[in-house]
Backbone as ProteinMPNN parsed JSONL, in Angstrom:
{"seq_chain_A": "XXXXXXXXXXXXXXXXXXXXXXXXXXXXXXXXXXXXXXXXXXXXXXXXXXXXXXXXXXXXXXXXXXXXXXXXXXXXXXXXXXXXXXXXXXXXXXXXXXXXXXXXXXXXXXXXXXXXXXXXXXXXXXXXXXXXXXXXXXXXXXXXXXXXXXXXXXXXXXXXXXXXXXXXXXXXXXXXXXXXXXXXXXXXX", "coords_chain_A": {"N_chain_A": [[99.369, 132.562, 113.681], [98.839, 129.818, 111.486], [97.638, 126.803, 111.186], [99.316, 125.418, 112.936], [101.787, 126.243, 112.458], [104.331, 128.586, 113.906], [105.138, 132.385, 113.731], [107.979, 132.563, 114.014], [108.696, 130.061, 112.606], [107.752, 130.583, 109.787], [109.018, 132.906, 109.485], [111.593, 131.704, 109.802], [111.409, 129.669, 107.484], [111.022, 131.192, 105.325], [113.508, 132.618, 105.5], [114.868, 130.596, 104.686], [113.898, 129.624, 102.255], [114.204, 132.049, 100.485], [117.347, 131.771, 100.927], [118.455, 129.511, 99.944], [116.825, 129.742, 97.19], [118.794, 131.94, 95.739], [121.286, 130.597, 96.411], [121.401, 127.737, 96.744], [120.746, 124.552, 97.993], [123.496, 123.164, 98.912], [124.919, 125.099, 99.244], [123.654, 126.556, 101.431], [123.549, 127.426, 104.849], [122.747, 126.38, 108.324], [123.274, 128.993, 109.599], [123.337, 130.47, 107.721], [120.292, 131.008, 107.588], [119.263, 131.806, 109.925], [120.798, 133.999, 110.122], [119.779, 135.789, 107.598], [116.983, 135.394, 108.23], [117.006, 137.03, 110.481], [117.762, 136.012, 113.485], [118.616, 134.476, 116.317], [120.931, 131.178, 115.421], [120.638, 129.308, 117.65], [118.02, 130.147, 118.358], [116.665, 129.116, 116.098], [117.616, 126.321, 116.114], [115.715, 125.703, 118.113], [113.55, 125.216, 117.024], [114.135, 123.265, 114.893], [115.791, 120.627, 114.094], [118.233, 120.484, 112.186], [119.608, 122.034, 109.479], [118.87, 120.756, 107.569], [116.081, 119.377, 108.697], [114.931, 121.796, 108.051], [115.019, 122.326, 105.582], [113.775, 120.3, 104.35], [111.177, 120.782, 105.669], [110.674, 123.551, 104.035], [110.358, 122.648, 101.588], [108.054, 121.085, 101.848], [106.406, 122.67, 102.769], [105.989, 124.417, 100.865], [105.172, 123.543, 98.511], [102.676, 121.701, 99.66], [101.141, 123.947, 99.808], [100.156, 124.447, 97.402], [98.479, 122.674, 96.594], [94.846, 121.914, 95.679], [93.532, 122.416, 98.23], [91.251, 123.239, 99.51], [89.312, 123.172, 97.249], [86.164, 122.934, 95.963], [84.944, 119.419, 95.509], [85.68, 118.011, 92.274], [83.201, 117.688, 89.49], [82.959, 116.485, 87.607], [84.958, 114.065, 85.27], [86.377, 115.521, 83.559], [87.101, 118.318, 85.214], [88.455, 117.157, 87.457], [90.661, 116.632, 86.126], [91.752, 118.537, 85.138], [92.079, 120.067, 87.491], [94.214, 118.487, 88.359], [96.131, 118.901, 86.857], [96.108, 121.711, 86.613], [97.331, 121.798, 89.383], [99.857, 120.235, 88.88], [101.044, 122.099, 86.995], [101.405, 124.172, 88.424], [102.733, 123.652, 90.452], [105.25, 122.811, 89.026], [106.027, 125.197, 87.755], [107.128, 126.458, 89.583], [109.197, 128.355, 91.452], [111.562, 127.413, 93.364], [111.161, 124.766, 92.998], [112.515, 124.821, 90.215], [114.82, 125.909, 91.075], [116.181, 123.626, 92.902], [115.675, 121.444, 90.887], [118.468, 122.161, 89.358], [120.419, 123.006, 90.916], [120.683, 121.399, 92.774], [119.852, 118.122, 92.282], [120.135, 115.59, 92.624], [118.808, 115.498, 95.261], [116.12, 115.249, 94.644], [116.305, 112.904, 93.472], [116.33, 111.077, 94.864], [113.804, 111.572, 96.523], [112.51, 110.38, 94.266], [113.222, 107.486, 93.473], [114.465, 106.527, 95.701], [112.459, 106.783, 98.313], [109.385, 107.879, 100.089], [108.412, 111.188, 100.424], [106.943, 113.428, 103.138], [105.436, 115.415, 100.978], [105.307, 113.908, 99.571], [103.29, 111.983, 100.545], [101.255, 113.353, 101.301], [99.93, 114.924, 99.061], [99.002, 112.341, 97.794], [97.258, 111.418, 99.892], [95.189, 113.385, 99.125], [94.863, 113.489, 96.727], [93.639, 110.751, 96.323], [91.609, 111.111, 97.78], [89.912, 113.322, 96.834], [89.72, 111.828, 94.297], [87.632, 109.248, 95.334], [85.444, 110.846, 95.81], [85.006, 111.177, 92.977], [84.757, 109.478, 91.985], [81.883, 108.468, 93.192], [80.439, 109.72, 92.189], [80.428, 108.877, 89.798], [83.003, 109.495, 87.797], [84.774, 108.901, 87.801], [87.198, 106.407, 86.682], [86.301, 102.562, 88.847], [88.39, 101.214, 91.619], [90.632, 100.688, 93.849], [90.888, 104.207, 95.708], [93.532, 104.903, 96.791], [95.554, 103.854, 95.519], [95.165, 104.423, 92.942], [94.838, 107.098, 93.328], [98.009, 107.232, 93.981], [99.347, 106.102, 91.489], [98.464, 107.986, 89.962], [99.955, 110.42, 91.38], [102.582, 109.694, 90.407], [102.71, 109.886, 87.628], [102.37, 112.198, 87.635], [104.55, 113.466, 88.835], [106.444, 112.491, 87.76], [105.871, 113.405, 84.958], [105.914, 116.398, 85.886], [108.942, 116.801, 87.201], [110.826, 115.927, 84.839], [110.121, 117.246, 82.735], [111.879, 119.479, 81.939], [113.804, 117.636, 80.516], [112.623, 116.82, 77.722], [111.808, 118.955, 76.336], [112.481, 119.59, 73.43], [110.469, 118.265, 72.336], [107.936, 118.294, 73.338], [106.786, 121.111, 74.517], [106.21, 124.387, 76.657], [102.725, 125.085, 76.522], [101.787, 122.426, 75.226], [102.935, 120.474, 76.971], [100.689, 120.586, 79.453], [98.204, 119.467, 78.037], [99.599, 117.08, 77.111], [99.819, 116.194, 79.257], [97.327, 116.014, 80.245], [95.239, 114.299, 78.979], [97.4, 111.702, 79.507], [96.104, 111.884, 82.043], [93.28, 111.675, 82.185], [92.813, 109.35, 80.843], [93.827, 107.441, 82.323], [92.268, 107.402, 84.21], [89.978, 107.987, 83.64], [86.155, 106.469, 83.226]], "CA_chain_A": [[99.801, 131.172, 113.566], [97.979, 128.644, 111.265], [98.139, 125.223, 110.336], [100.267, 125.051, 113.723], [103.192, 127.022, 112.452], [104.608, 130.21, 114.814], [105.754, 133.067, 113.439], [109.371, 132.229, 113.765], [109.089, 129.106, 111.751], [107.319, 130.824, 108.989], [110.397, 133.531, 109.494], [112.77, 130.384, 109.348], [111.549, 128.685, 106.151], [110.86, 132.509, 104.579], [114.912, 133.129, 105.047], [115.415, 129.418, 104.013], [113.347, 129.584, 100.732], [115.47, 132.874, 99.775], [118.383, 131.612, 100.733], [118.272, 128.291, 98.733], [117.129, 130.486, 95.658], [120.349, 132.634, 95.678], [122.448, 129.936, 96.42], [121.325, 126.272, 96.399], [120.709, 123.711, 99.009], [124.424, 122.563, 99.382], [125.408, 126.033, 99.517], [122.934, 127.276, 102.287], [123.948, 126.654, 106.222], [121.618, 127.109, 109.382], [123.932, 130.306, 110.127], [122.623, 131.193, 106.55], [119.245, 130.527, 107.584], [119.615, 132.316, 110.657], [120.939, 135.495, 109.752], [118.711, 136.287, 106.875], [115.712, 135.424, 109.045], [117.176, 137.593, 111.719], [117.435, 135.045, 114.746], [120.145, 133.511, 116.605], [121.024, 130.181, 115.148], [120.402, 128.832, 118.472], [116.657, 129.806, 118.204], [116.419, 127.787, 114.879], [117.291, 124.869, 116.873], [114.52, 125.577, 119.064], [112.128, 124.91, 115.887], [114.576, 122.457, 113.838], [117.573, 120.118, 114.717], [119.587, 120.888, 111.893], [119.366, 122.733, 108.228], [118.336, 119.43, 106.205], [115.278, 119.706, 108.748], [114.684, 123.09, 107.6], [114.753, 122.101, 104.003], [112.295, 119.502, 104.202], [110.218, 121.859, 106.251], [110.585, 124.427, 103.525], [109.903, 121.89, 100.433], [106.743, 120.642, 102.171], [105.193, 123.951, 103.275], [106.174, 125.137, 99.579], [104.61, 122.428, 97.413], [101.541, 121.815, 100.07], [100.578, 125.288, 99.747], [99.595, 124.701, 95.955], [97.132, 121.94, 96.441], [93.269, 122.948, 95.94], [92.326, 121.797, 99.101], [90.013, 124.158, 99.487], [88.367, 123.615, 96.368], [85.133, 121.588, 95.791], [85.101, 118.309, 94.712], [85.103, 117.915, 90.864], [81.86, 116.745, 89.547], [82.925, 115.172, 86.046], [86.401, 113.919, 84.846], [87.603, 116.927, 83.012], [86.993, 119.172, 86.268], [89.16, 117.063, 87.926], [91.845, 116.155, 85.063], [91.581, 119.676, 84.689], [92.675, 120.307, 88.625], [95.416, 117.705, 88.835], [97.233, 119.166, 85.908], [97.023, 122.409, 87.074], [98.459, 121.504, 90.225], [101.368, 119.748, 88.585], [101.78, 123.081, 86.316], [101.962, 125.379, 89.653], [104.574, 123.328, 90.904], [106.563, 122.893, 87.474], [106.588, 126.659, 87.906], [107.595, 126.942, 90.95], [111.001, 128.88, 91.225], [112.054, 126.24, 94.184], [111.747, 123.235, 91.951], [113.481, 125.088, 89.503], [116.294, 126.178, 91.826], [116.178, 122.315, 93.054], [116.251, 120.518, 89.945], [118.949, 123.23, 89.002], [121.539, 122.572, 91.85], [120.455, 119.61, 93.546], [119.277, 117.428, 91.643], [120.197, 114.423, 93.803], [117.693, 115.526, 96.267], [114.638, 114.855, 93.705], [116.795, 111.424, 92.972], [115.932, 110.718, 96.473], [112.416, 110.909, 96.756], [111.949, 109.511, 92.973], [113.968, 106.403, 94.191], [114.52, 105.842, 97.196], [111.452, 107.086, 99.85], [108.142, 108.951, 99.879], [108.442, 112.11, 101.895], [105.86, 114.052, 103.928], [104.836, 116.098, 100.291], [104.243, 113.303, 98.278], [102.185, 111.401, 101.127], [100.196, 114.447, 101.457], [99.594, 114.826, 97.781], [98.894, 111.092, 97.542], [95.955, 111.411, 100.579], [94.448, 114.858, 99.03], [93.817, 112.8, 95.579], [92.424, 109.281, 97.059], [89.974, 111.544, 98.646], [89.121, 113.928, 95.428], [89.315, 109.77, 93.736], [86.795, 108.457, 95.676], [84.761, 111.549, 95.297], [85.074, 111.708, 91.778], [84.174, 107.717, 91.695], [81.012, 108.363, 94.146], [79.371, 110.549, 91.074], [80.947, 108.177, 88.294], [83.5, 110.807, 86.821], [86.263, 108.374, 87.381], [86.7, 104.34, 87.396], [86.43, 102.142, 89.99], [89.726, 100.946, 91.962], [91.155, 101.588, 95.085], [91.248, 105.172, 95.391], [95.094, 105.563, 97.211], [96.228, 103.389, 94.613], [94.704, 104.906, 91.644], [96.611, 108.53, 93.754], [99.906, 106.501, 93.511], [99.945, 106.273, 90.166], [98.61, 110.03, 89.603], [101.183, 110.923, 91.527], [104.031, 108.644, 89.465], [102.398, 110.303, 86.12], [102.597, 113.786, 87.637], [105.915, 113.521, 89.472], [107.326, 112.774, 86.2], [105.818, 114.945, 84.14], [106.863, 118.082, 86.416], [110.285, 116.858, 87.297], [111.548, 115.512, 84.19], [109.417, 118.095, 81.456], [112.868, 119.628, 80.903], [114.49, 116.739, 79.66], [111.587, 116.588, 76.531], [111.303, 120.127, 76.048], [112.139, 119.652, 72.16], [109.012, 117.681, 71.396], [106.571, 118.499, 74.206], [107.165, 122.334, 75.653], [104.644, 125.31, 76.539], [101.105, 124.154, 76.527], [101.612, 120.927, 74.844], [102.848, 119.517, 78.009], [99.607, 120.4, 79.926], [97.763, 118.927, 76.695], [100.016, 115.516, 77.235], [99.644, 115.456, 80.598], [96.092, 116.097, 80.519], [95.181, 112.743, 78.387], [97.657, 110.758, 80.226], [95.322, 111.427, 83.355], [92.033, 111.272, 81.491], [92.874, 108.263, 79.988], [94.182, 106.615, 83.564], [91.166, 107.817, 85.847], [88.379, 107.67, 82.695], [85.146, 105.589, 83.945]], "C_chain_A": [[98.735, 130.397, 112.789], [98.81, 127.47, 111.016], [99.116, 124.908, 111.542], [101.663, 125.562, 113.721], [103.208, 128.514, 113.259], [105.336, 130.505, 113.314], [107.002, 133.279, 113.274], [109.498, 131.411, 112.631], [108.872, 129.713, 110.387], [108.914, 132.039, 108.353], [111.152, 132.976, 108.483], [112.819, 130.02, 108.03], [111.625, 129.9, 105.177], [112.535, 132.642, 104.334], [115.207, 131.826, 104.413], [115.087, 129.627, 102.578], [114.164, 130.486, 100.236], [116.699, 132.7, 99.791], [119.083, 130.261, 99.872], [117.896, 129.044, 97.131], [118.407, 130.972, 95.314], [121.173, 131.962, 95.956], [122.403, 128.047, 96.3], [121.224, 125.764, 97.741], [121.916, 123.449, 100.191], [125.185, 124.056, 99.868], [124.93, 127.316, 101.568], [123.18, 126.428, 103.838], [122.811, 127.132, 107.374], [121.975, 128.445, 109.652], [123.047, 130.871, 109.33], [121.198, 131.978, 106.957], [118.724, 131.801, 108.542], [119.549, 133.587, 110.66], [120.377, 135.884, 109.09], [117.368, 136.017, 107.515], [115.848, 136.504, 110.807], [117.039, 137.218, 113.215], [118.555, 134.626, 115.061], [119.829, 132.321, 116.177], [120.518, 129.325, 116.581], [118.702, 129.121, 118.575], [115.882, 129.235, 116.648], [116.964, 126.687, 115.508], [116.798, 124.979, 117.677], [113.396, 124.7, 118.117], [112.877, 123.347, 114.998], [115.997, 121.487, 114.122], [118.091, 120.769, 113.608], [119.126, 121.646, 110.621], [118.537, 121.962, 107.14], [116.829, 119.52, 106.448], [114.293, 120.65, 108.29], [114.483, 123.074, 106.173], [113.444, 121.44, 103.622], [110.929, 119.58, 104.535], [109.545, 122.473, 104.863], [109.589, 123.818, 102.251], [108.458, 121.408, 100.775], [105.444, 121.434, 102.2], [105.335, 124.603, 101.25], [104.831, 124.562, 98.497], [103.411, 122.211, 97.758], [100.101, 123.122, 99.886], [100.071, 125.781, 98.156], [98.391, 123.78, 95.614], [95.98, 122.354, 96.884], [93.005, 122.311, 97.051], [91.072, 121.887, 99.916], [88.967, 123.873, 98.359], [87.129, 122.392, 96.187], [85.482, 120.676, 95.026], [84.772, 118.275, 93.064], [83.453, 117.187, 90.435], [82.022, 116.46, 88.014], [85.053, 115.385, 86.156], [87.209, 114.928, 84.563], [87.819, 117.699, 84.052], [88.433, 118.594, 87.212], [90.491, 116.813, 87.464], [92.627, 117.457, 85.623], [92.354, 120.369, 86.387], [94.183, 119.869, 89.359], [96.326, 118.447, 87.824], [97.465, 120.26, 86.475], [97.877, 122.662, 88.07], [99.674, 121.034, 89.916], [102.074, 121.052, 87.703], [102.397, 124.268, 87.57], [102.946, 124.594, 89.669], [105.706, 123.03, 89.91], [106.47, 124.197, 87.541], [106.883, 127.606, 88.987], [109.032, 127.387, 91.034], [111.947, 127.693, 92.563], [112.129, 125.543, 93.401], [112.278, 123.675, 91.25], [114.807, 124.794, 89.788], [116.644, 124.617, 91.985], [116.82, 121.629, 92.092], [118.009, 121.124, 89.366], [120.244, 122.917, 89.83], [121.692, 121.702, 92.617], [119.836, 118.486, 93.037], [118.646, 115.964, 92.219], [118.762, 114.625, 95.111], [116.218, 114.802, 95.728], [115.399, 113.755, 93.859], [116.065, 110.798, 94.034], [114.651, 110.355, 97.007], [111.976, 110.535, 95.527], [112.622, 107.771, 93.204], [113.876, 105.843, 94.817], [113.698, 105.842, 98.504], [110.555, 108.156, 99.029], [108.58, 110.138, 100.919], [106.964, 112.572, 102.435], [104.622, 114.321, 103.004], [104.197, 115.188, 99.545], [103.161, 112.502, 99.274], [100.813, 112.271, 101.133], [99.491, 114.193, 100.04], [98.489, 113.356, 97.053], [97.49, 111.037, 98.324], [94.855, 112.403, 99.839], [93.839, 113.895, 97.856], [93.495, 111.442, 95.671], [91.383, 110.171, 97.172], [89.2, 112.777, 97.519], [88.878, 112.42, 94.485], [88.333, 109.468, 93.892], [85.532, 109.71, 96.117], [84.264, 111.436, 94.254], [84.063, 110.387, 91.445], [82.516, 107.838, 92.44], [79.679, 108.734, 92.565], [80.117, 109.665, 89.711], [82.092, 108.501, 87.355], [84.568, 109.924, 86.885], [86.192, 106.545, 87.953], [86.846, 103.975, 88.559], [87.617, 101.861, 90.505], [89.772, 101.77, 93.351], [91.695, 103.057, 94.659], [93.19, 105.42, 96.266], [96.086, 104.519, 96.212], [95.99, 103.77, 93.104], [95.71, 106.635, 91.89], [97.716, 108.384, 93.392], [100.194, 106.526, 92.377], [99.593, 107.736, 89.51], [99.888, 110.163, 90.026], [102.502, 110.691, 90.84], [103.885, 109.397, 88.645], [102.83, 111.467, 86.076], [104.129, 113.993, 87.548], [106.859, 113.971, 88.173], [107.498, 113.736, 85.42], [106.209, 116.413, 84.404], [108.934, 117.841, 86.597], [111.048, 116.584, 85.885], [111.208, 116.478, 82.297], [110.633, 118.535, 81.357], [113.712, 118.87, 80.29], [113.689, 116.74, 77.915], [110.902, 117.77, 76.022], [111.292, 120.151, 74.388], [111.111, 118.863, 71.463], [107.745, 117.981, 72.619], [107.455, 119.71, 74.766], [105.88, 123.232, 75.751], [103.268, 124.175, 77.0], [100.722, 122.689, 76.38], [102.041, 120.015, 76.031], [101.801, 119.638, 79.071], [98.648, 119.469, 79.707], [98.262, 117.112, 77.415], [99.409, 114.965, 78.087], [98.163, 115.328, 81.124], [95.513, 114.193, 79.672], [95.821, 111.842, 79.112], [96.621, 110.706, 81.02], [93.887, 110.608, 82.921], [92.252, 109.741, 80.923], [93.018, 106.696, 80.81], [92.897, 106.466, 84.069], [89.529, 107.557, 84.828], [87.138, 106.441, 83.296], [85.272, 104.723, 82.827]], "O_chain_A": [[97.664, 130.271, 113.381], [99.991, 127.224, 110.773], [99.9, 124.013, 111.226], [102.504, 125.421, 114.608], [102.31, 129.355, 113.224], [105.781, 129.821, 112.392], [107.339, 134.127, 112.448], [110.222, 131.763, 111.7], [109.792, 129.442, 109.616], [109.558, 131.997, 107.304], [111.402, 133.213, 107.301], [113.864, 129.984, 107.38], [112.292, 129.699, 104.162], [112.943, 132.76, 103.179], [115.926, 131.959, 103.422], [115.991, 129.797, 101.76], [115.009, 130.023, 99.471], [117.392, 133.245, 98.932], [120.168, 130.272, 99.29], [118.595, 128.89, 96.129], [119.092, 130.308, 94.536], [122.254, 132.541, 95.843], [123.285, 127.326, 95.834], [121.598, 126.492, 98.662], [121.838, 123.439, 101.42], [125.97, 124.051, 100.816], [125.472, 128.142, 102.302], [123.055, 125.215, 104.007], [122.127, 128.146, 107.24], [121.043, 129.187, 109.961], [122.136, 131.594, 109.733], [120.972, 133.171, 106.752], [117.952, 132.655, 108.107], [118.608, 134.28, 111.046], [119.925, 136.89, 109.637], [116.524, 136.766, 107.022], [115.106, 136.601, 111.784], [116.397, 137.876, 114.033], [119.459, 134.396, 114.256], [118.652, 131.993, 116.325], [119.756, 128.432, 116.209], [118.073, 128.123, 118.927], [114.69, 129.058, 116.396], [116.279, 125.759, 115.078], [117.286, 124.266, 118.554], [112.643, 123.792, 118.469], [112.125, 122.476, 114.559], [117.117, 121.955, 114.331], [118.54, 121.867, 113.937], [117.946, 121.965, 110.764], [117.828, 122.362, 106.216], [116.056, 119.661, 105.5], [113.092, 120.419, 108.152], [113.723, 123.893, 105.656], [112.482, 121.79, 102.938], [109.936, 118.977, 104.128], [108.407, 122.198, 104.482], [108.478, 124.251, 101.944], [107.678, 121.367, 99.823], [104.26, 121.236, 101.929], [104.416, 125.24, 100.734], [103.889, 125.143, 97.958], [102.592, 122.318, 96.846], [98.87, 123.148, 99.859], [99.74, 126.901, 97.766], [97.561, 123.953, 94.722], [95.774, 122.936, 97.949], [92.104, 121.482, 96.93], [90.316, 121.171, 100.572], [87.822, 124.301, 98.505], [87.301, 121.177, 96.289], [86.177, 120.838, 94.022], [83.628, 118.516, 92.675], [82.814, 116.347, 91.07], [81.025, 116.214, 87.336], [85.891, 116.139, 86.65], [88.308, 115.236, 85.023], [89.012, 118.001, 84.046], [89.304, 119.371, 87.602], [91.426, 116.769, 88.263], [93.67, 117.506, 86.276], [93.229, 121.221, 86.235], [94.905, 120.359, 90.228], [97.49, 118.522, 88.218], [98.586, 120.418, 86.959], [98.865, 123.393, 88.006], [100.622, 121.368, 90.626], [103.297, 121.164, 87.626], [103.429, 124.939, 87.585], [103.964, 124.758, 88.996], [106.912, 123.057, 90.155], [107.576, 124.447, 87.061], [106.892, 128.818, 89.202], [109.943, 126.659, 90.639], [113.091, 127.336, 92.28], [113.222, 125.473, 92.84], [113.24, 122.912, 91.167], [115.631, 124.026, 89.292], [117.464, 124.232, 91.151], [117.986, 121.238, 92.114], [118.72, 120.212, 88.943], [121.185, 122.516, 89.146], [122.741, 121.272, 93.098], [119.129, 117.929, 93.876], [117.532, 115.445, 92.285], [118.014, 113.767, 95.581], [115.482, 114.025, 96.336], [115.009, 113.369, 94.961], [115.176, 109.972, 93.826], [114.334, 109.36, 97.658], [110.775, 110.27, 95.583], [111.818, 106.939, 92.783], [113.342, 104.734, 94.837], [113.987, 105.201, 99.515], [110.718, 108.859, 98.032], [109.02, 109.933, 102.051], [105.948, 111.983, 102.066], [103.457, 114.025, 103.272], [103.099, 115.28, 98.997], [102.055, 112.364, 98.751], [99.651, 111.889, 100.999], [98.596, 113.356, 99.915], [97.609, 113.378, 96.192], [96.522, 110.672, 97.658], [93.663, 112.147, 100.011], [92.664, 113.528, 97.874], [92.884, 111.071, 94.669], [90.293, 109.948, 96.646], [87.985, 112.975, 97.531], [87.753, 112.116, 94.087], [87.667, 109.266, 92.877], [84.647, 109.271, 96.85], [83.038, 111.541, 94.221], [82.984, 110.347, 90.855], [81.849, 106.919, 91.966], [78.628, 108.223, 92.177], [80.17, 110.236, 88.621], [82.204, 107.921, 86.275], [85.422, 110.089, 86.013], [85.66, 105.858, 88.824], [87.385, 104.692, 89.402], [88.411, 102.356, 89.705], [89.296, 102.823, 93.777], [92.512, 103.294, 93.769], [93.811, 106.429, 95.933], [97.313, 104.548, 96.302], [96.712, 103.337, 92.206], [96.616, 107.16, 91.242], [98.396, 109.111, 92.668], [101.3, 106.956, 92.053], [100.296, 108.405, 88.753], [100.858, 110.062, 89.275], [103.382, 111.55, 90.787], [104.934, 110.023, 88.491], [103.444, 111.984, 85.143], [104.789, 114.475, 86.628], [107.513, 114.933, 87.77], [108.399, 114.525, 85.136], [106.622, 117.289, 83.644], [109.851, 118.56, 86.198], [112.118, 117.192, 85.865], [111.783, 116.376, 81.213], [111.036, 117.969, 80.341], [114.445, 119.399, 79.455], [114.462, 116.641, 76.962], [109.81, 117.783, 75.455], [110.291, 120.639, 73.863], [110.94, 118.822, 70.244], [106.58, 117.698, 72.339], [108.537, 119.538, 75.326], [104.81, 123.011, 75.183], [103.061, 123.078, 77.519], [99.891, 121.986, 76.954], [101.564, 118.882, 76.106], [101.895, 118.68, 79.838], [98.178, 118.744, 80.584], [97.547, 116.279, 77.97], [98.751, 113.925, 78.117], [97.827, 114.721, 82.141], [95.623, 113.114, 80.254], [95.075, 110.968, 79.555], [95.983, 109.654, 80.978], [93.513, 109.462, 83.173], [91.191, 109.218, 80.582], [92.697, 105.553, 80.486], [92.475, 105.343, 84.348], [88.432, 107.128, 85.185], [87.632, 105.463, 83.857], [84.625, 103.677, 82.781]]}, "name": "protein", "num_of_chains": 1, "seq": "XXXXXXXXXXXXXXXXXXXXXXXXXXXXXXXXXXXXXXXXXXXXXXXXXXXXXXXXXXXXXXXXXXXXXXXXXXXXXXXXXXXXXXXXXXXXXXXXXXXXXXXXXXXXXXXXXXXXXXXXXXXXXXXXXXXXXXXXXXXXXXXXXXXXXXXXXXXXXXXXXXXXXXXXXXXXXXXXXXXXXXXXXXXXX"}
């Protein structure tokens, strides 16, 4: 067990994540969930009221599980430019957000719109606190650091969810490249 998760749940979101690849969000039911995790549906509502739970589970533990938060604090700008991007490239190559943007689209609408969820709060605390690191040694301007996050996060968000719309003038590398300057250019001392 880490991080507080049993072995079931890990199960749970393991048959969820495959079963959302192979079929999509709207397509996938707790039975789904269930049976490819080998459990009675009735012990997935031990762990989850309903399937949506189970999604938002899945999307959280998915996306969390790519941030350095292990890794030392940057000690100049590029180090950390250089960290935020590739975090936004793991998760732009994440076969979930694929699948996601791919058959659900509406779901992203949702938290670009209308609410923060769990992932982006997370995301949002992890870089305040690499921010006001980065700011301690000079590597990045002054400003509230969870508001200087907020708008990382806005810059990123974008740039991973919406990079296939602008694939004929920014694709490959060059959208690392972009997205690397946008930050540098935000967070610069």
């Amino acid at each position: 067990m880490a991080d507080g998760v049993t072995d079931t749940e890990s199960t749970i979101l393991d048959a969820a994540r495959d079963e959302v690849l192979a079929y999509g969000i709207r397509k996938t039911t707790a039975s789904d969930i269930a049976k490819r995790a080998g459990i009675a549906r009735q012990t997935l509502y031990r762990y989850y009221p309903d399937a949506q739970a189970v999604f938002a589970a899945l999307v959280t533990r998915e996306l969390v599980a790519v941030l350095p938060v292990a890794a030392p604090p940057a000690e100049t700008l590029d180090e950390l430019v250089g960290m935020l991007v590739a975090t936004a490239g793991a998760i732009r190559r994440m076969p979930l957000v694929d699948r996601l943007r791919e058959t659900d689209p509406e779901l992203f609408g949702r938290y670009l719109l209308e609410r923060l969820g769990t992932t982006q709060r997370v995301i949002v605390a992890e870089t305040a606190r690499r921010l006001a690191a980065a700011q301690q040694s000079g590597a990045v301007r002054a400003g509230e650091p969870e508001r200087l996050a907020a708008m990382v996060l806005l810059i990123a968000q974008s740039a991973v969810l919406s990079a296939p719309l602008v694939t004929e003038w920014i694709s490959g590398d060059a959208w690392a490249d972009e997205l690397t300057l946008a930050l540098r250019g935000y967070l610069g001392a």
